[in-house]
N, C-alpha and C positions, 0 to 999 in steps of 0.2 A: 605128588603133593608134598610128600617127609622131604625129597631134596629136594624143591624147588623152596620151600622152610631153611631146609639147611644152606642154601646157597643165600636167604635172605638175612640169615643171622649172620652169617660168617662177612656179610657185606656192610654190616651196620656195625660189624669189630673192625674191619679194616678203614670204615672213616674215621674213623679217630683218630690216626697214622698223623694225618699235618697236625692235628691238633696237640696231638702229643710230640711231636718235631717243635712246634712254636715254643709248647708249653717250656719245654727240655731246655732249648735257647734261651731262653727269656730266664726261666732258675741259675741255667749257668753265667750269665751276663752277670746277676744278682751277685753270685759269689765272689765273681770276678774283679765288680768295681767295688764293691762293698769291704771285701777282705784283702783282697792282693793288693788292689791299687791304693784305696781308702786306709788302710788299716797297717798295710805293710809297705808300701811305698812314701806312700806322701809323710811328709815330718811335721810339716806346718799345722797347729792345732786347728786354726780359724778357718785356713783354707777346707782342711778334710771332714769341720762339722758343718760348713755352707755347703760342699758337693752331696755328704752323706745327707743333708736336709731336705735339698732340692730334690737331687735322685729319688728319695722316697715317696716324696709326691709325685713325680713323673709314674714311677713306677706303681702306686698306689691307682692314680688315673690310667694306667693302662689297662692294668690287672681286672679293674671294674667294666670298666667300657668292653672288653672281650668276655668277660664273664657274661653280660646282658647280651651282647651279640651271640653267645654261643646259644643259651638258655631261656634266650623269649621263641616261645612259641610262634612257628610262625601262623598269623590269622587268616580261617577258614570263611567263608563265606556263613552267614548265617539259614535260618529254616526259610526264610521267606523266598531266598532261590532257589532252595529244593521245589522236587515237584510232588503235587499232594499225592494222596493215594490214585484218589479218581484221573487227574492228571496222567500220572505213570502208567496209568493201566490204559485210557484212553492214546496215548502216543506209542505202547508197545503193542496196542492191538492195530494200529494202523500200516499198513503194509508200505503205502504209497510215501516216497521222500518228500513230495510238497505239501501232503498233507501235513506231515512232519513235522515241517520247518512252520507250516500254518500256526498248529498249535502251539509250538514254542514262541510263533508270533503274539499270540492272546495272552499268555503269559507276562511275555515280555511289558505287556501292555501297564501292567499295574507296579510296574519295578522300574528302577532308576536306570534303567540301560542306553547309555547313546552308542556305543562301538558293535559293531559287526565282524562279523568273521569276512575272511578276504573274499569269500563268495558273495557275501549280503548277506549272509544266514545270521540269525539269531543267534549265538555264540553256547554251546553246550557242550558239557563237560561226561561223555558216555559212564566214565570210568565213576566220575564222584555222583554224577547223577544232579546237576544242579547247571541254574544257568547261568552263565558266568559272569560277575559285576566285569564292569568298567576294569580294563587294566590289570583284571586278575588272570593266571594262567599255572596251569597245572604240573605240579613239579613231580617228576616220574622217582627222583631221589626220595622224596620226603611222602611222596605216593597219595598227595591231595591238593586240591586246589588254593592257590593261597594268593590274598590280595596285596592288589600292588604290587607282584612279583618281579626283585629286579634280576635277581640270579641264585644261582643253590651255589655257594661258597663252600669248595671243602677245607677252607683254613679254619675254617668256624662249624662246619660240619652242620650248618644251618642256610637254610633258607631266607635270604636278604627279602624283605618286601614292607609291609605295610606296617606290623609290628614293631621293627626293630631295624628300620632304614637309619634311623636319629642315632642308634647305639653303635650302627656300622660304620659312619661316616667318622664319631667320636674316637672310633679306636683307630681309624687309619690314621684321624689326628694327633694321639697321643700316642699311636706308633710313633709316626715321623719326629716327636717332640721326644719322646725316648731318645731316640737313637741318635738327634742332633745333640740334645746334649749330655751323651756321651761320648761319643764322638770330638767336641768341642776341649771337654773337658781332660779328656784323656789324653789331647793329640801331642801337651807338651811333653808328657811322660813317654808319648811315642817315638820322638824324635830321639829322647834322651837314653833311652833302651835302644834304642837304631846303634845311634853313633856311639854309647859305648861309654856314655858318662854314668850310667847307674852300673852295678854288679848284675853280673847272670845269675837268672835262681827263676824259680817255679811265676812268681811275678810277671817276669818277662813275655815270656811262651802268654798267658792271659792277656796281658795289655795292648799285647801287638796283635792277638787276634781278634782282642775285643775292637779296637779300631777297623779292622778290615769288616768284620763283621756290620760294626753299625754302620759305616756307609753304603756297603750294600744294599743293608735292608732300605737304607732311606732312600739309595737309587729307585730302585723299585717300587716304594711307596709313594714314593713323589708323584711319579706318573699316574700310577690309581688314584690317589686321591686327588689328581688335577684332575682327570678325568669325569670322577664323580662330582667334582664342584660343578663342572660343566655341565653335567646333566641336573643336578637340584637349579642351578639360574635356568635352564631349559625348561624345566617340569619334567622330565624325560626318565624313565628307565633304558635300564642296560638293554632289555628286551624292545624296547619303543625305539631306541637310537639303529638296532637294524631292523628292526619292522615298523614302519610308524602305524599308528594303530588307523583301524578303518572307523568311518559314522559314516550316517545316513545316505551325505556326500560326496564320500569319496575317502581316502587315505591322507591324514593331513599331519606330520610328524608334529605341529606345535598347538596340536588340538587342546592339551591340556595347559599349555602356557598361559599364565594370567597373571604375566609381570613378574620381576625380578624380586623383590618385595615380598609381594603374596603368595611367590612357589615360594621363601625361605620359608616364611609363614608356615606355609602346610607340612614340611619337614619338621621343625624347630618349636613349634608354637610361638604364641605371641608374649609371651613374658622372656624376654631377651637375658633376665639373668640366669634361666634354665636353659640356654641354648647348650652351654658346654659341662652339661650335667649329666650324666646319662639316667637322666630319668624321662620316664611316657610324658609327652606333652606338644606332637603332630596333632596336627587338625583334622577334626570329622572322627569317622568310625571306615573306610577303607573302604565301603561300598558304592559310594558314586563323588564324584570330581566337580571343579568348578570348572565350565569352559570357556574357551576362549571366546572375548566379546559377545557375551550372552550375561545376562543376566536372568535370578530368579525366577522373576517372571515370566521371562519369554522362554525360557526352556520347560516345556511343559513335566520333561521326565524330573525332574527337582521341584517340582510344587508341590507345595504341603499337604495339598487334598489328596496326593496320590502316595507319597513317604511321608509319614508318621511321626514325631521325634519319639514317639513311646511303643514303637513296633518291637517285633522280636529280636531284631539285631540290636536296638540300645540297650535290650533286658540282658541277650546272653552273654555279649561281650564287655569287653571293658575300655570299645572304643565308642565314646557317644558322640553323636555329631553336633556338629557345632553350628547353630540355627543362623550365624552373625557373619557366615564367608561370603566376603567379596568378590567378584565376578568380574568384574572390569579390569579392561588392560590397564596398565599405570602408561601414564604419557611419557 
């Protein structure tokens, strides 16, 4: 028990590793455009107070948007998928697996569950002890269930899902906008350090690597975050893109799609001038989805009579849902 402790601390010291790599990167970038090239290079006054002006906001928006992606918790499923007392005790004194899966069917009954595990079974979570909303899946890093789950990121040393999707997507875009312009901005002083028209000195070594550096990162960022565009017009997680999630049905990868529009919607919220803020403002509370070509009504597991807007998930969290989502494909 002391060393499987010790082996669990010494594993929660070594993810900070990328974190502390970005962090390291991203300070000495700072120095680099800020003092070598801004301060000690450039002579133009106008030029070096419009790069030092922009720079700080790029950097300013990055700094934020990875702060919230590191440090929003990511969201647990609330009490009402736990199982009660009598519940618990009733399903661990039952020996038989279809009794099992029975009971977790009655359950299931009064919760907002449409997806299935790949067998049909009601979807449960041994280790948290709960039954699993829609789209939630258990993260063995962060060592609980957590909705929405698109992947456990160790650049951020967090858990990507239902919390803090809006703040991940933010920073891969204020990555990419970092590094484009510096990258941009640096490149004529690159050339001019190349061929020999400025003097060698400590400047040089910086400017030429800060160039190599930011396009790389932007290579690579490019791709993830085309990637993830692809999956918010989708509806999709990382997790959903190679498993499509199961219902009732069958397996249907674009279960959750409900138009290009209404997934930005649920990511973004609907106030369009908080899209590129990083602050809380996705749609709902993380525990059940809108589906595709269904409406309110017709989907009995989303009628009001059976979720509450005043249940225990909108008292403990800080995700409330939102009684006015649209359901309908867009034409």
């Amino acid at each position: 028990m002391a060393l499987s402790r010790g082996l669990r601390c010494c594993q929660r010291v070594f993810s900070w590793i990328p974190v502390l790599i970005i962090t390291s990167v991203v300070l000495w970038s700072y120095y680099a455009y800020v003092f070598e090239l801004c301060l000690f290079t450039i002579t133009n006054s106008f030029e070096k107070v419009a790069y030092l002006l922009v720079f700080h906001i790029c950097f300013a928006m990055f700094s934020w948007t990875y702060w919230k992606s590191i440090f929003t918790p990511p969201a647990s499923p609330c009490k009402k998928f736990q199982l009660s007392y009598s519940d618990k005790q009733r399903y661990e004194m039952e020996e038989r697996p279809d009794a099992q899966k029975q009971i977790l069917v009655e359950i299931a009954r009064k919760l907002p569950i449409s997806t299935r595990a790949q067998s049909g079974a009601i979807r449960f979570c041994d280790r948290c002890q709960v039954l699993k909303p829609d789209r939630c899946h258990h993260c063995s890093v962060c060592e609980t269930c957590v909705l929405k789950m698109d992947h456990h990121c160790p650049w951020v040393n967090n858990c990507v899902g239902f919390s803090n999707y809006k703040f991940f997507l933010l920073f891969l875009s204020y990555s990419m906008l970092y590094c484009v312009f510096i990258a941009a901005t640096v490149f004529q002083y690159f050339i001019k350090f190349w061929v020999g028209e400025l003097p060698n000195g400590p400047a040089k070594f910086h400017v030429l690597f800060l160039m190599f550096v930011a396009l790389m990162f932007f290579v690579s960022l490019m791709f993830l975050f085309g990637y993830h565009c692809w999956l918010v017009a989708k509806n999709r997680s990382t997790l959903e893109a190679f498993t499509a999630p199961v219902f009732v049905n069958g397996p249907d990868k674009n279960g959750f799609n409900v138009g290009l529009r209404r997934n930005l919607r649920q990511v973004f919220g609907e106030e369009r001038r908080l899209w590129f803020i990083p602050v809380y403002t996705s749609q709902g509370n993380g525990h059940f989805f809108p589906l595709k070509n269904q409406s309110e009504s017709q989907n009995p597991l989303l009628a009001s009579e059976i979720w509450e807007e005043s249940d225990e998930c909108s008292e403990e969290g800080s995700f409330e849902h939102d009684p006015c989502v649209t359901i309908e494909m867009d034409e």
